[in-house]
gemmi code that builds the backbone of each chain (N, CA, C; Angstrom):
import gemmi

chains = {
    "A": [
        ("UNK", (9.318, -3.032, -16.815), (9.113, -1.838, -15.989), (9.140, -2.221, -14.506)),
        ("UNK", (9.696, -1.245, -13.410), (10.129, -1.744, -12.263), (8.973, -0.714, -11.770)),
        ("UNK", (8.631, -1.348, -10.823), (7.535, -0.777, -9.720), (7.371, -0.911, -8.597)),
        ("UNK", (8.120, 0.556, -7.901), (7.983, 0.749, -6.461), (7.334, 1.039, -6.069)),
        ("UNK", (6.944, -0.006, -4.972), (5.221, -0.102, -4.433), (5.199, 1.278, -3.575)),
        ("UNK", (6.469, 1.301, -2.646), (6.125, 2.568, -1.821), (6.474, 3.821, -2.652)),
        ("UNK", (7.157, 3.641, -3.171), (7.547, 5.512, -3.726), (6.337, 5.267, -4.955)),
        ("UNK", (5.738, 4.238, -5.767), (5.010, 4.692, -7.223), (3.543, 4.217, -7.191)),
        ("UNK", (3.326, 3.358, -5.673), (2.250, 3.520, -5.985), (1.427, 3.334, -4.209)),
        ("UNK", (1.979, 3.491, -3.726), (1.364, 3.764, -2.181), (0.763, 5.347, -2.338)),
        ("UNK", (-0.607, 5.528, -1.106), (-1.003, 6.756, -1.038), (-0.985, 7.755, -2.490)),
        ("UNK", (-0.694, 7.114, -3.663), (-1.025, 7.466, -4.844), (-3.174, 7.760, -5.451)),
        ("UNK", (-3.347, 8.615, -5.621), (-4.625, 8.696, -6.074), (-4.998, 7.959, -7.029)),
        ("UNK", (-6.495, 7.713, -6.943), (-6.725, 6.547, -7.957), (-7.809, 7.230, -8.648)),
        ("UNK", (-7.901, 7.117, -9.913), (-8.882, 7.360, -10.909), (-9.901, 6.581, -11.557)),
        ("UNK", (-11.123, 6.798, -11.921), (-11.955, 6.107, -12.394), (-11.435, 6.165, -13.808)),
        ("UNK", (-12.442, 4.853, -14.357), (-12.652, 4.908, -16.043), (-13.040, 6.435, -16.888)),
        ("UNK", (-13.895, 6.694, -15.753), (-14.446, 8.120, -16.401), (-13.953, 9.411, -15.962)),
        ("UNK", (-12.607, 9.107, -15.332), (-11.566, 10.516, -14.718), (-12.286, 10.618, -13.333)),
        ("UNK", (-12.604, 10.225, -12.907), (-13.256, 10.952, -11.569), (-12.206, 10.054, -9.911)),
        ("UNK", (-12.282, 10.784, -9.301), (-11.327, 10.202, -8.020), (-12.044, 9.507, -7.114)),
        ("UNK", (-11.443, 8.475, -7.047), (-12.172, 7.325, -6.272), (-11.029, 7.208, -4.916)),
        ("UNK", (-10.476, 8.257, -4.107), (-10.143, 7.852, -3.094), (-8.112, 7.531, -3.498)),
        ("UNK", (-7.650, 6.938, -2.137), (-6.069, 7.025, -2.635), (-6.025, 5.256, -2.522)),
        ("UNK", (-5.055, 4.988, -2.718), (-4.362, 3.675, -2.182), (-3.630, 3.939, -0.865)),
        ("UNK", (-4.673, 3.248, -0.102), (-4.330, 3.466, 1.518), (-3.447, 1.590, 1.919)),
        ("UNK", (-3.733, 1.397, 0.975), (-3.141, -0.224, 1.325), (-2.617, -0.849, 0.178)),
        ("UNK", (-1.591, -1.945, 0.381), (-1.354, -2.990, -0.747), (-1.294, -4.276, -0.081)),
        ("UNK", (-2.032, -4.989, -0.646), (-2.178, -6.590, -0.670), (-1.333, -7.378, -1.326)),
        ("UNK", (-0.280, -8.075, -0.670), (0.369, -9.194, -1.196), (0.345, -10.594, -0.803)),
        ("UNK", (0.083, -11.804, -1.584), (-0.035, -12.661, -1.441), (1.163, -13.158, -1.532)),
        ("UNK", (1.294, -14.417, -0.493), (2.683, -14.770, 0.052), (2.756, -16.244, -0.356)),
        ("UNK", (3.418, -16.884, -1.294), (3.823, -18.186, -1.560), (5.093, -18.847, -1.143)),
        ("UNK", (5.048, -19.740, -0.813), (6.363, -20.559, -0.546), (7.409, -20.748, -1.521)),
        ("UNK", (7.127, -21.134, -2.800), (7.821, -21.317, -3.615), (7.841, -20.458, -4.660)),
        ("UNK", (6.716, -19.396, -4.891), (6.802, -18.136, -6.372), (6.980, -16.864, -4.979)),
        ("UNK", (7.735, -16.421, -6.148), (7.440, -14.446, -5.356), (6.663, -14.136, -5.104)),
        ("UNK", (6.068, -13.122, -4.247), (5.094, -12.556, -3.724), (4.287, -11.868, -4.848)),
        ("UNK", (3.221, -11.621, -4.509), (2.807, -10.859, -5.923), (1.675, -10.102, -4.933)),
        ("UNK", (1.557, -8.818, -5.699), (0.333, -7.351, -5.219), (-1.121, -8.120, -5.796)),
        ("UNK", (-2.296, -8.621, -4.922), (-3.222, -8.763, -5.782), (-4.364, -7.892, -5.515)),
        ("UNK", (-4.048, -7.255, -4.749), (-4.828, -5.714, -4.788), (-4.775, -4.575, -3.822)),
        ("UNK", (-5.680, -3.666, -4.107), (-5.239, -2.297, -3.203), (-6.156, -1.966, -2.782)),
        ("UNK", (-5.992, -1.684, -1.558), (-7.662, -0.959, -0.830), (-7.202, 0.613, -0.142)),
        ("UNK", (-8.290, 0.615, 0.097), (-8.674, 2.136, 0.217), (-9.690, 2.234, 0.781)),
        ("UNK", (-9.866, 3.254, 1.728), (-10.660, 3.902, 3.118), (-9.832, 3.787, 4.364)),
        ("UNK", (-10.679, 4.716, 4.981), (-10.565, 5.377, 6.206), (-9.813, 3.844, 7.279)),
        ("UNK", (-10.548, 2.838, 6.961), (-10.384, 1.850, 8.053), (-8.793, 1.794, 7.533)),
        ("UNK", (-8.432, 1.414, 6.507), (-6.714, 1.367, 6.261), (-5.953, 1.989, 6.610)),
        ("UNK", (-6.182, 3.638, 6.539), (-5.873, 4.773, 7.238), (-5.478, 4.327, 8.663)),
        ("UNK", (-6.390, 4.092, 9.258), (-6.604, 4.349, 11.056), (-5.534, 2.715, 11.008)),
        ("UNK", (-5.895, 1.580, 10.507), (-4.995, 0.208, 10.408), (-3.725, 0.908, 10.456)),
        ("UNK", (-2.915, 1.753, 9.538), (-1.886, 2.219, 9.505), (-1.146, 2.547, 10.807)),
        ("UNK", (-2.209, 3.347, 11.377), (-1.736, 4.421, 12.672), (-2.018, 3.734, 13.951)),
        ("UNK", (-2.536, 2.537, 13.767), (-3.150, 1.628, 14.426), (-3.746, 2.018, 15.188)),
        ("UNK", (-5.405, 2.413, 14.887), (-6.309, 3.181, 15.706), (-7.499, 2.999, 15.208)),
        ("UNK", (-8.398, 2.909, 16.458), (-9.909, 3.382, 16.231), (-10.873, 2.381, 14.719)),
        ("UNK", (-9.949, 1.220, 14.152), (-10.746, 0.565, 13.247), (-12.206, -0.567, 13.606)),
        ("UNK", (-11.735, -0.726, 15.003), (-12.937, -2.028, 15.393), (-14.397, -0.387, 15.538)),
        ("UNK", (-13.985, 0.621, 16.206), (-15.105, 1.510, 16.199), (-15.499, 1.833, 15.450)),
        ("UNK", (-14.726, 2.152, 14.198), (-15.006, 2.788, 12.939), (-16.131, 1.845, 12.130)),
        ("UNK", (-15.458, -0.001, 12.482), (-16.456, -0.951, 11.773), (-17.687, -0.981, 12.550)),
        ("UNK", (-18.040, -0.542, 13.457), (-18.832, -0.633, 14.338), (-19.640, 0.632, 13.931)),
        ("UNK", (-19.369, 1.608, 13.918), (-19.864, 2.756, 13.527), (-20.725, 2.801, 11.545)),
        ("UNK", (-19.713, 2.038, 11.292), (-20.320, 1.861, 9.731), (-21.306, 0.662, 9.656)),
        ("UNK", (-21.289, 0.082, 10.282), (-22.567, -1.116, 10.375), (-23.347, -0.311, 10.848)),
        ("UNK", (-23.478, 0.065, 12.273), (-24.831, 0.585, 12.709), (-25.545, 1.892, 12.174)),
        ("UNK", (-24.848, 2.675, 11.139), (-25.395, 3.949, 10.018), (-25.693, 3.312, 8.760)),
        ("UNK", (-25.045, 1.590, 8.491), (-25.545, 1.313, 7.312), (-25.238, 1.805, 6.219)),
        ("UNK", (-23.468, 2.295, 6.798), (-22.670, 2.950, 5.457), (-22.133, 1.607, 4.389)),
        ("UNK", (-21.898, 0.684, 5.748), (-21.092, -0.451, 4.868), (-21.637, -1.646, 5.765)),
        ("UNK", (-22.404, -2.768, 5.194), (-22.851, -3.546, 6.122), (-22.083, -4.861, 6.853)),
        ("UNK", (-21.084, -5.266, 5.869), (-19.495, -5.912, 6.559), (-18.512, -5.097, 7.261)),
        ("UNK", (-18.795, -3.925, 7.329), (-17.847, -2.849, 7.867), (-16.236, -3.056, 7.109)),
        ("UNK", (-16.331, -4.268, 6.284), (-14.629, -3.834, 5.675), (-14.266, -2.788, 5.128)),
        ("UNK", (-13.128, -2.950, 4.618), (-12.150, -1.875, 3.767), (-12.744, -2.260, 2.033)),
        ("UNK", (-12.373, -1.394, 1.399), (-12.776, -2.108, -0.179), (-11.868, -2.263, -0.660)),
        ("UNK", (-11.344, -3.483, -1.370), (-10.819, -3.759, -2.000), (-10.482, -3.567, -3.932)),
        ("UNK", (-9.538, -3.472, -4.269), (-9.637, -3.067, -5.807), (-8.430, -4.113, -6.014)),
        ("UNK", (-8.958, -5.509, -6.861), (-8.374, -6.276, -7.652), (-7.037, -6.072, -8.383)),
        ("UNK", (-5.472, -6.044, -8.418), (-4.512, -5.496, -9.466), (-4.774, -5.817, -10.201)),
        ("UNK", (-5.475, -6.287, -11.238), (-6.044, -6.759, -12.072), (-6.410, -5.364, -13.316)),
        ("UNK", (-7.240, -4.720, -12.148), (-8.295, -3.665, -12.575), (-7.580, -2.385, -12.685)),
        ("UNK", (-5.860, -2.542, -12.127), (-5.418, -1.132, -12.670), (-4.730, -1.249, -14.039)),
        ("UNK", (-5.146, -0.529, -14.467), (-4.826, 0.328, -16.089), (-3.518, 0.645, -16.317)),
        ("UNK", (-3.197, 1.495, -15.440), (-1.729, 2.415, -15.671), (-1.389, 2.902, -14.002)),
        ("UNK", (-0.183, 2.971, -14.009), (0.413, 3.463, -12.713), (1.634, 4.654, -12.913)),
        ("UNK", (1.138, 6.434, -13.032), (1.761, 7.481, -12.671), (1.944, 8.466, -12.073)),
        ("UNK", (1.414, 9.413, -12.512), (1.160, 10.608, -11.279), (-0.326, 10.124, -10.423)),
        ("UNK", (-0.979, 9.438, -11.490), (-2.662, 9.047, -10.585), (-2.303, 8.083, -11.027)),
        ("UNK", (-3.112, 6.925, -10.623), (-3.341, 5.277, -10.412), (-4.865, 5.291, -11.524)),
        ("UNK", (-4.684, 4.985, -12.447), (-5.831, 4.683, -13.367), (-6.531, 3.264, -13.555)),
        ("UNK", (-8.072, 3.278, -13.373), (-8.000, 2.281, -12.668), (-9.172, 1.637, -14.082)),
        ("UNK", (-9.997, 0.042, -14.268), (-10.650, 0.170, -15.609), (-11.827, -0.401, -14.927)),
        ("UNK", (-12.125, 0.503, -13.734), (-13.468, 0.354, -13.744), (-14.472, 1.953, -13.302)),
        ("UNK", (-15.282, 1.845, -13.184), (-16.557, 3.531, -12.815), (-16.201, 3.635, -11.179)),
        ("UNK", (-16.653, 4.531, -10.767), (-16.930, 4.910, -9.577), (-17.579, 3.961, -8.941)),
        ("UNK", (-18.856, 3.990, -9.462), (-20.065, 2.486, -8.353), (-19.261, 1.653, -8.543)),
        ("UNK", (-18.708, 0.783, -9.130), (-17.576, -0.665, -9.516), (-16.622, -0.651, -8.221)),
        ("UNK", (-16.037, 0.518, -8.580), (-14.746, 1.020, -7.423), (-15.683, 0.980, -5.517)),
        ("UNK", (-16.818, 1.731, -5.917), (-17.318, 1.840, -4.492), (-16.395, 2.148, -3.131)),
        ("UNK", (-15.778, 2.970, -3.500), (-14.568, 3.648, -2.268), (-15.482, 5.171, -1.008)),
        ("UNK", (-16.542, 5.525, -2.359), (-16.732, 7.016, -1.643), (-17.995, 6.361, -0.777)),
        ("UNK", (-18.155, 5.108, -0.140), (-19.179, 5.313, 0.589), (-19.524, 5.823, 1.443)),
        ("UNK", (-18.117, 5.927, 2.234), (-18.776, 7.018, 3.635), (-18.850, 8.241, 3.170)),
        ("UNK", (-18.349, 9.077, 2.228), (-18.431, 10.443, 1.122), (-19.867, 10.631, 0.945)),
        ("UNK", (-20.635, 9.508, 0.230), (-21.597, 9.087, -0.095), (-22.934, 9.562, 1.065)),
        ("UNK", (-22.564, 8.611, 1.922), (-23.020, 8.585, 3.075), (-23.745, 10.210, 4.037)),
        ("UNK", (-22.460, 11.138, 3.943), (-21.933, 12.059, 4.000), (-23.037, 12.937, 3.365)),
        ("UNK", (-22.550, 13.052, 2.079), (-23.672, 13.872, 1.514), (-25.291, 13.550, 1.345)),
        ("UNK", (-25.220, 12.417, 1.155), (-26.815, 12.112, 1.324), (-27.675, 12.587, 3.031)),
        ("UNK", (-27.118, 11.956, 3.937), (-27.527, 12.076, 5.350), (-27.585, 13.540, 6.341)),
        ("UNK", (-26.415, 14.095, 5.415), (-26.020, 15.624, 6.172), (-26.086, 16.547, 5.519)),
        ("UNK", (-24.892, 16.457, 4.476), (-24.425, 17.755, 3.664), (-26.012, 18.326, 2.967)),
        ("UNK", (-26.340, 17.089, 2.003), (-27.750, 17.518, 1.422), (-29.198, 18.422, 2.102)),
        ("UNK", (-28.755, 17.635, 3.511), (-29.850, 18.243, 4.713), (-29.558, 19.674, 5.201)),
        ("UNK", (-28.219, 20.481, 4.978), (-27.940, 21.663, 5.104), (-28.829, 22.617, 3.836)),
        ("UNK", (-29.358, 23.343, 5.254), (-30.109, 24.424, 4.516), (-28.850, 25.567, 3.283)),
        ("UNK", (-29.428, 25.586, 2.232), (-28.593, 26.243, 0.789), (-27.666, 25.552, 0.438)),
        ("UNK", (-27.369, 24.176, 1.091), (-26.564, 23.652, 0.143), (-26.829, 23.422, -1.114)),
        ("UNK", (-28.406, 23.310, -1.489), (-28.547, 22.521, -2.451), (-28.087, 21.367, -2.792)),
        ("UNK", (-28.091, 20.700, -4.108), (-27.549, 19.168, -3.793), (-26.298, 19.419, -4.142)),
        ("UNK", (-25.629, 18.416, -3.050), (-24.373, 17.642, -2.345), (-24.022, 16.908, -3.862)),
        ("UNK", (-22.911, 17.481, -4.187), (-21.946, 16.911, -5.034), (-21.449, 15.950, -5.023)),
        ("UNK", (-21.421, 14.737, -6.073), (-21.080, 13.284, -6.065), (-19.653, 13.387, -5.556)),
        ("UNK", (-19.593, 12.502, -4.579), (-17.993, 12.404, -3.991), (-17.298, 11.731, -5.473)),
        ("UNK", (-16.292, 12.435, -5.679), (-15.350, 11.860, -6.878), (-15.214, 13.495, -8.086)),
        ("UNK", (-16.549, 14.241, -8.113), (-16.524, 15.023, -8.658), (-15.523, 16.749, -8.532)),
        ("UNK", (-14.746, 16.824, -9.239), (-13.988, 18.049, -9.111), (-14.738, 19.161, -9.499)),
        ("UNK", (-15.261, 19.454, -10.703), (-15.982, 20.442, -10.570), (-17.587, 20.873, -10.605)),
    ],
    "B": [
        ("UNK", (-4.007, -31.688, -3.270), (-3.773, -30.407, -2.270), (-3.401, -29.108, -2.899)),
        ("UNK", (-3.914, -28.282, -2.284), (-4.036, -26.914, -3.029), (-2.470, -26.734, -2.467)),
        ("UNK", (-1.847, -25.355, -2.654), (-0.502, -24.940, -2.031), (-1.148, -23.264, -1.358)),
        ("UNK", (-0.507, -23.578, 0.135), (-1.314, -22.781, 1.032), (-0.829, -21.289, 0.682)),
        ("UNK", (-1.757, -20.271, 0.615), (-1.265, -19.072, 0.361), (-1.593, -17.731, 1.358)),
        ("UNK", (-0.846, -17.047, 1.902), (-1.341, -16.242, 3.028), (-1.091, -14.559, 2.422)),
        ("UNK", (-1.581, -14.117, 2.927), (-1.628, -12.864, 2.693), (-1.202, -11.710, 3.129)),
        ("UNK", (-0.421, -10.499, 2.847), (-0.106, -9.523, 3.885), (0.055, -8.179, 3.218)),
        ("UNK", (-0.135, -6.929, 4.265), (-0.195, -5.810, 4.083), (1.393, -5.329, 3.834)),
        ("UNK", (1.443, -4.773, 2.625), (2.729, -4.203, 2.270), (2.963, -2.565, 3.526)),
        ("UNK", (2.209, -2.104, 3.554), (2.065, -0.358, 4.120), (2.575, -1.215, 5.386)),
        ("UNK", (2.016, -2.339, 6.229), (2.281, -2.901, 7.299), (3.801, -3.626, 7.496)),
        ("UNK", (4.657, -3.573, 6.250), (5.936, -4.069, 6.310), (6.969, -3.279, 6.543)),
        ("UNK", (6.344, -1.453, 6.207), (7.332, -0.853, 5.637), (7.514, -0.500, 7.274)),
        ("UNK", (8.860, -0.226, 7.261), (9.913, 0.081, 8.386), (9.848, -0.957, 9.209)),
        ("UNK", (9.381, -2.305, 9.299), (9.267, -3.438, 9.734), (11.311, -3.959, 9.884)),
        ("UNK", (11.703, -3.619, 11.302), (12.901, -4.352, 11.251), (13.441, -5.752, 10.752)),
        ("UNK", (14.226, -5.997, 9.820), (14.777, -6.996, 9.584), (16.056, -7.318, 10.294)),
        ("UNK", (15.806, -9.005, 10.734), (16.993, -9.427, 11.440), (17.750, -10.683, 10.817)),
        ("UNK", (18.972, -10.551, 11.162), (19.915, -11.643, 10.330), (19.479, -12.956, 10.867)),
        ("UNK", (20.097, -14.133, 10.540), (20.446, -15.378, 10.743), (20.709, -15.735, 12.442)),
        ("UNK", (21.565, -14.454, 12.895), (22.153, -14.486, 13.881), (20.957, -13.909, 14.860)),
        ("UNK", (20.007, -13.170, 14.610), (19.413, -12.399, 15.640), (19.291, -10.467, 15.404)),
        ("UNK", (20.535, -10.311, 14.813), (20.818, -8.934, 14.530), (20.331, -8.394, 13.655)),
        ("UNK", (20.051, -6.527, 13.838), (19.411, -5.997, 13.154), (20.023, -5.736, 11.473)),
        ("UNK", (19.105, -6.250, 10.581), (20.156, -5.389, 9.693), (19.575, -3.739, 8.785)),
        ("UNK", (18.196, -4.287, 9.245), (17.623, -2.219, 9.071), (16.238, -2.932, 9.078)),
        ("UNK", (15.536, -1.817, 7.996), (14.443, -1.724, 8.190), (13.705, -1.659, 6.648)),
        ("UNK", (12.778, -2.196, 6.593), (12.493, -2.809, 5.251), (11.754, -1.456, 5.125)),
        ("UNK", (11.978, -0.721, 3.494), (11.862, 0.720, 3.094), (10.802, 0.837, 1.924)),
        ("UNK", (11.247, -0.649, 0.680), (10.389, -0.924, -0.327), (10.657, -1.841, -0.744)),
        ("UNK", (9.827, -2.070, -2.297), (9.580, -3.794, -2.376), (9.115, -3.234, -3.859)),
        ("UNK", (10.147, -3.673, -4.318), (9.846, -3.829, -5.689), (10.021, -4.729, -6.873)),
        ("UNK", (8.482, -4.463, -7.643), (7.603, -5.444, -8.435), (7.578, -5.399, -9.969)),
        ("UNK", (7.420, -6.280, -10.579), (7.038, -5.813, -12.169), (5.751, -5.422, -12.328)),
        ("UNK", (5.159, -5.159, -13.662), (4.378, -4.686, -13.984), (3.362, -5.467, -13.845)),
        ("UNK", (3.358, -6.729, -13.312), (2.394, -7.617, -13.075), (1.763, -8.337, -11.849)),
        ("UNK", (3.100, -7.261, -10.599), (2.615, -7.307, -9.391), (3.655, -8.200, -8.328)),
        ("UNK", (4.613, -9.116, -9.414), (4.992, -9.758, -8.888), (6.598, -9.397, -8.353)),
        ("UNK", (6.642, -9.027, -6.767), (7.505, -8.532, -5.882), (8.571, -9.535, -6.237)),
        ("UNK", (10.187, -9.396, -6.906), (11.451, -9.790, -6.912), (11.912, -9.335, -5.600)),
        ("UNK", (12.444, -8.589, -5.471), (12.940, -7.959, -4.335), (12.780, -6.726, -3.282)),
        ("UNK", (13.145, -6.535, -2.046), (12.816, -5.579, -0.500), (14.209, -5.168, -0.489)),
        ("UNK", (14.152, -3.845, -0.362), (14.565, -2.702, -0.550), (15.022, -2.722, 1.490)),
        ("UNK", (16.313, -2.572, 2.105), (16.339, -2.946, 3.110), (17.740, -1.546, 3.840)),
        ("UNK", (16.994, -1.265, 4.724), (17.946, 0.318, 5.103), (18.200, 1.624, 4.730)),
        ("UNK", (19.140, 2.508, 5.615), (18.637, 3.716, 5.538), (18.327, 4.274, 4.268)),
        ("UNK", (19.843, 3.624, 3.295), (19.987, 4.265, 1.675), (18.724, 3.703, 0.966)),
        ("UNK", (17.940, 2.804, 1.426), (16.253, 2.744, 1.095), (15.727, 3.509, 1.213)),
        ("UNK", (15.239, 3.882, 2.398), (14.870, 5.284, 2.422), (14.976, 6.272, 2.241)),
        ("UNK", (15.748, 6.515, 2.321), (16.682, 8.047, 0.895), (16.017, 7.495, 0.061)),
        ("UNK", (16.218, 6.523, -0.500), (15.602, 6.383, -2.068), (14.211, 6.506, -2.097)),
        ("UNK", (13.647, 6.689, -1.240), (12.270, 6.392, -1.231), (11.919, 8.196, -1.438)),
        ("UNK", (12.515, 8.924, -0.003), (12.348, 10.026, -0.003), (12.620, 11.515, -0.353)),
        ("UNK", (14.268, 11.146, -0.184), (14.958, 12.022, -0.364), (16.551, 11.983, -1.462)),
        ("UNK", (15.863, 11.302, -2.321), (16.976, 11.031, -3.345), (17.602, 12.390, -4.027)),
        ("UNK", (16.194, 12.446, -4.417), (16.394, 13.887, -5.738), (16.903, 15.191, -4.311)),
        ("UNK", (16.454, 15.487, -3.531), (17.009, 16.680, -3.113), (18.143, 15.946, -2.657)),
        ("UNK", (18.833, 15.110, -1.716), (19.939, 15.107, -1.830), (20.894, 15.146, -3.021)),
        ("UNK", (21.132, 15.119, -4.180), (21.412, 14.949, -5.153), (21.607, 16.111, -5.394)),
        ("UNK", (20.518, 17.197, -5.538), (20.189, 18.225, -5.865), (21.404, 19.094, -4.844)),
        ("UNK", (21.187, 18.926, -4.033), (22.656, 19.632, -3.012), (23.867, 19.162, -2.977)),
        ("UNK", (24.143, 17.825, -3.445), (25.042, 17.538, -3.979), (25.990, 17.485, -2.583)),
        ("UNK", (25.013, 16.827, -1.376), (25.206, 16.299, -0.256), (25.691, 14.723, -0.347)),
        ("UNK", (26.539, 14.488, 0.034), (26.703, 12.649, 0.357), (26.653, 12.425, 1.638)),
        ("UNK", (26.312, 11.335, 1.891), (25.541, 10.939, 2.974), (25.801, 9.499, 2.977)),
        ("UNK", (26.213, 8.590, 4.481), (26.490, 7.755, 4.156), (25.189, 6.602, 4.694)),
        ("UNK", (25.220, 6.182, 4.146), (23.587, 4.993, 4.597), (24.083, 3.566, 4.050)),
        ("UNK", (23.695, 2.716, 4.878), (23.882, 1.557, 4.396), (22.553, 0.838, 4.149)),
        ("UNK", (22.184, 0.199, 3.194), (21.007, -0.673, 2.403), (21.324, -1.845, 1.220)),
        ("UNK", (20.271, -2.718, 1.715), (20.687, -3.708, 1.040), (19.365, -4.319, -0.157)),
        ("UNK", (19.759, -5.120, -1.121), (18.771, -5.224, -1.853), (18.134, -6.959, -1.654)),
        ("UNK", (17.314, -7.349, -0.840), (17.400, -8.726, -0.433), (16.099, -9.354, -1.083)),
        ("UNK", (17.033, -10.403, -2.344), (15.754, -11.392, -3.437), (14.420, -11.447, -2.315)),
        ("UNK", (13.425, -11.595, -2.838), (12.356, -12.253, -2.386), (12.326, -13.618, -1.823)),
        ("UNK", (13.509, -14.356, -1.946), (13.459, -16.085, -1.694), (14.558, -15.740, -0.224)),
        ("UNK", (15.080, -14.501, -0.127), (15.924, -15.033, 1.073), (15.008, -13.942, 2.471)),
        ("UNK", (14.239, -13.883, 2.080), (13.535, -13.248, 3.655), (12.163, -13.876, 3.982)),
        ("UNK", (12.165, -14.060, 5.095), (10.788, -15.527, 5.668), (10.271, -14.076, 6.294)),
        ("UNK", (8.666, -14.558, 6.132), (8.056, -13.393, 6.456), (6.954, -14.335, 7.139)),
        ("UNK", (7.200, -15.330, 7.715), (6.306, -16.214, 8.717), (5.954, -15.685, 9.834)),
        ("UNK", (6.564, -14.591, 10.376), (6.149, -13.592, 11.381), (6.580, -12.620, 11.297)),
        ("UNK", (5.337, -11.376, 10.408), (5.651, -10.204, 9.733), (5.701, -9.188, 10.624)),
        ("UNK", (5.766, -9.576, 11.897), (5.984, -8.560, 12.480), (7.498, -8.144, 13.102)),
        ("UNK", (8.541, -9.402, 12.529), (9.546, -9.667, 12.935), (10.374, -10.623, 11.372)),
        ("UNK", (10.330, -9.828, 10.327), (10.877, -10.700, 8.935), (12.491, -11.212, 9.443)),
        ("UNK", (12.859, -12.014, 9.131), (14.166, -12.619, 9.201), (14.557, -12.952, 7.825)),
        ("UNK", (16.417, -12.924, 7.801), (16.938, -12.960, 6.400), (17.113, -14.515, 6.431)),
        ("UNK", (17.220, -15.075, 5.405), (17.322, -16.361, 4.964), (18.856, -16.681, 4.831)),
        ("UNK", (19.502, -16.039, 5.142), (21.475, -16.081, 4.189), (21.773, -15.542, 5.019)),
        ("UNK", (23.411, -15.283, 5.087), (24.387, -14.398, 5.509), (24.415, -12.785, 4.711)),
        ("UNK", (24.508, -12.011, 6.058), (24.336, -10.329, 5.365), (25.289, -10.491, 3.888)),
        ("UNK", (26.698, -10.858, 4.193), (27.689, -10.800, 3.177), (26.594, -11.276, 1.603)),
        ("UNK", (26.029, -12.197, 1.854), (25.710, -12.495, 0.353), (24.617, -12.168, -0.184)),
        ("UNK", (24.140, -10.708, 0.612), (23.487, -9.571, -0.037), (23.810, -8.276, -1.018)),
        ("UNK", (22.842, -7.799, -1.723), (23.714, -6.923, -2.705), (23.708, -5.321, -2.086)),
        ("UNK", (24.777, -4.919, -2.148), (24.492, -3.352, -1.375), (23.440, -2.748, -2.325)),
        ("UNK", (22.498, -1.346, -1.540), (21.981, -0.803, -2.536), (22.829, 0.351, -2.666)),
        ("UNK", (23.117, 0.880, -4.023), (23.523, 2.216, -4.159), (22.987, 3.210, -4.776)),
    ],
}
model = gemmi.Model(1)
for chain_id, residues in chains.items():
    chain = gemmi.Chain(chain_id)
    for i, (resn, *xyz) in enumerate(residues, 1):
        res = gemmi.Residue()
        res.name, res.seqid = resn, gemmi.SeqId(i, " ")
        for name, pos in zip(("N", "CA", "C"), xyz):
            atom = gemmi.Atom()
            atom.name, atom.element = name, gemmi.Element(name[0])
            atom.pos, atom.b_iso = gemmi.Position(*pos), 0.0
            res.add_atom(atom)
        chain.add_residue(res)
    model.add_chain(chain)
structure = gemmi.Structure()
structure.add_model(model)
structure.setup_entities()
């Protein structure tokens, strides 16, 4: 099976073990050898990859997520190729949501704010559709 | 001794100009494709890359031709020692067109 990184699996959505959306593939990681082909050894995802892309605003963003204590290395998260399952319309991936840990600033989000809005009631797990 | 291994962003390659032997452009790297196990054979190189990437099926669908030139270049003939500037390893000629 042939697999095009940009058309089959870039900016492709990724799924948990338990169906739930853990965010897109904002990045691919390839490791570069001298003598074997390159090979994908994983995919990350968040905002910082995003802004890396457009080349913007990531040293603030890490700066901003350390000092709220969303993410205390301020990196990007990484997801092992290892750990994907299947690659089609969604990116299926064989681990949970907490494993994946993509929705932290989501996370973040609803715990700190959304929840604190008067009638929201509780703030829906980032990943959850309905 | 271990064998040194470096690392790089694919999203960060794409439209990354490629230049010949000589200095010259020969496009712009579009995709890179892998088996099922991750491991990248070959970069997908010019415009008819990108069509393929984007606009295959509707061109097709209109039954438009369009002329683009792209090439399909192994993984062993492009040095990516400065990815911000990949260079081909060979002569354009002993690349495969893409069609």
């Amino acid at each position: 099976m042939k697999l095009r990184l940009g058309h089959d699996l870039l900016d492709k959505q990724m799924m948990s073990s338990d169906d739930k959306k853990v965010g897109r593939v904002d990045g691919i990681i390839l490791e570069l050898h001298k003598t074997t082909p390159p090979r994908v050894v994983a995919v990350e995802s968040g905002i910082e990859t995003v802004l890396h892309r457009v080349h913007c605003g990531t040293k603030w963003l890490r700066a901003i997520g350390r000092r709220l204590h969303v993410r205390d290395d301020g990196a990007a998260i990484d997801i092992p190729f290892t750990k994907i399952k299947s690659i089609g319309i969604d990116v299926k991936l064989m681990m949970n949501v907490e494993e994946a840990a993509t929705n932290e600033w989501e996370d973040w989000l609803r715990e700190k704010v959304v929840e604190r809005i008067p009638g929201s009631g509780k703030g829906k797990k980032a990943g959850e559709s309905k | 001794m271990t064998a040194q291994k470096e690392t790089i962003h694919f999203e960060q390659l794409i439209n990354r100009c490629v230049f010949d032997v000589d200095g010259k452009k020969v496009g712009r790297i579009e995709e890179a494709v892998a088996d099922r196990d991750g491991v990248v054979n070959e970069f997908h190189v010019g415009s008819a890359a990108a069509f393929e990437r984007f606009a295959s099926s509707i061109v097709s669908v209109l039954g438009v031709t369009m002329k683009t030139k792209g090439y399909v270049v192994a993984w062993d003939r492009i040095d990516f020692s400065d990815p911000k500037k990949p260079r081909l390893l060979c002569d354009l000629s002993e690349l495969q067109p893409l069609e």
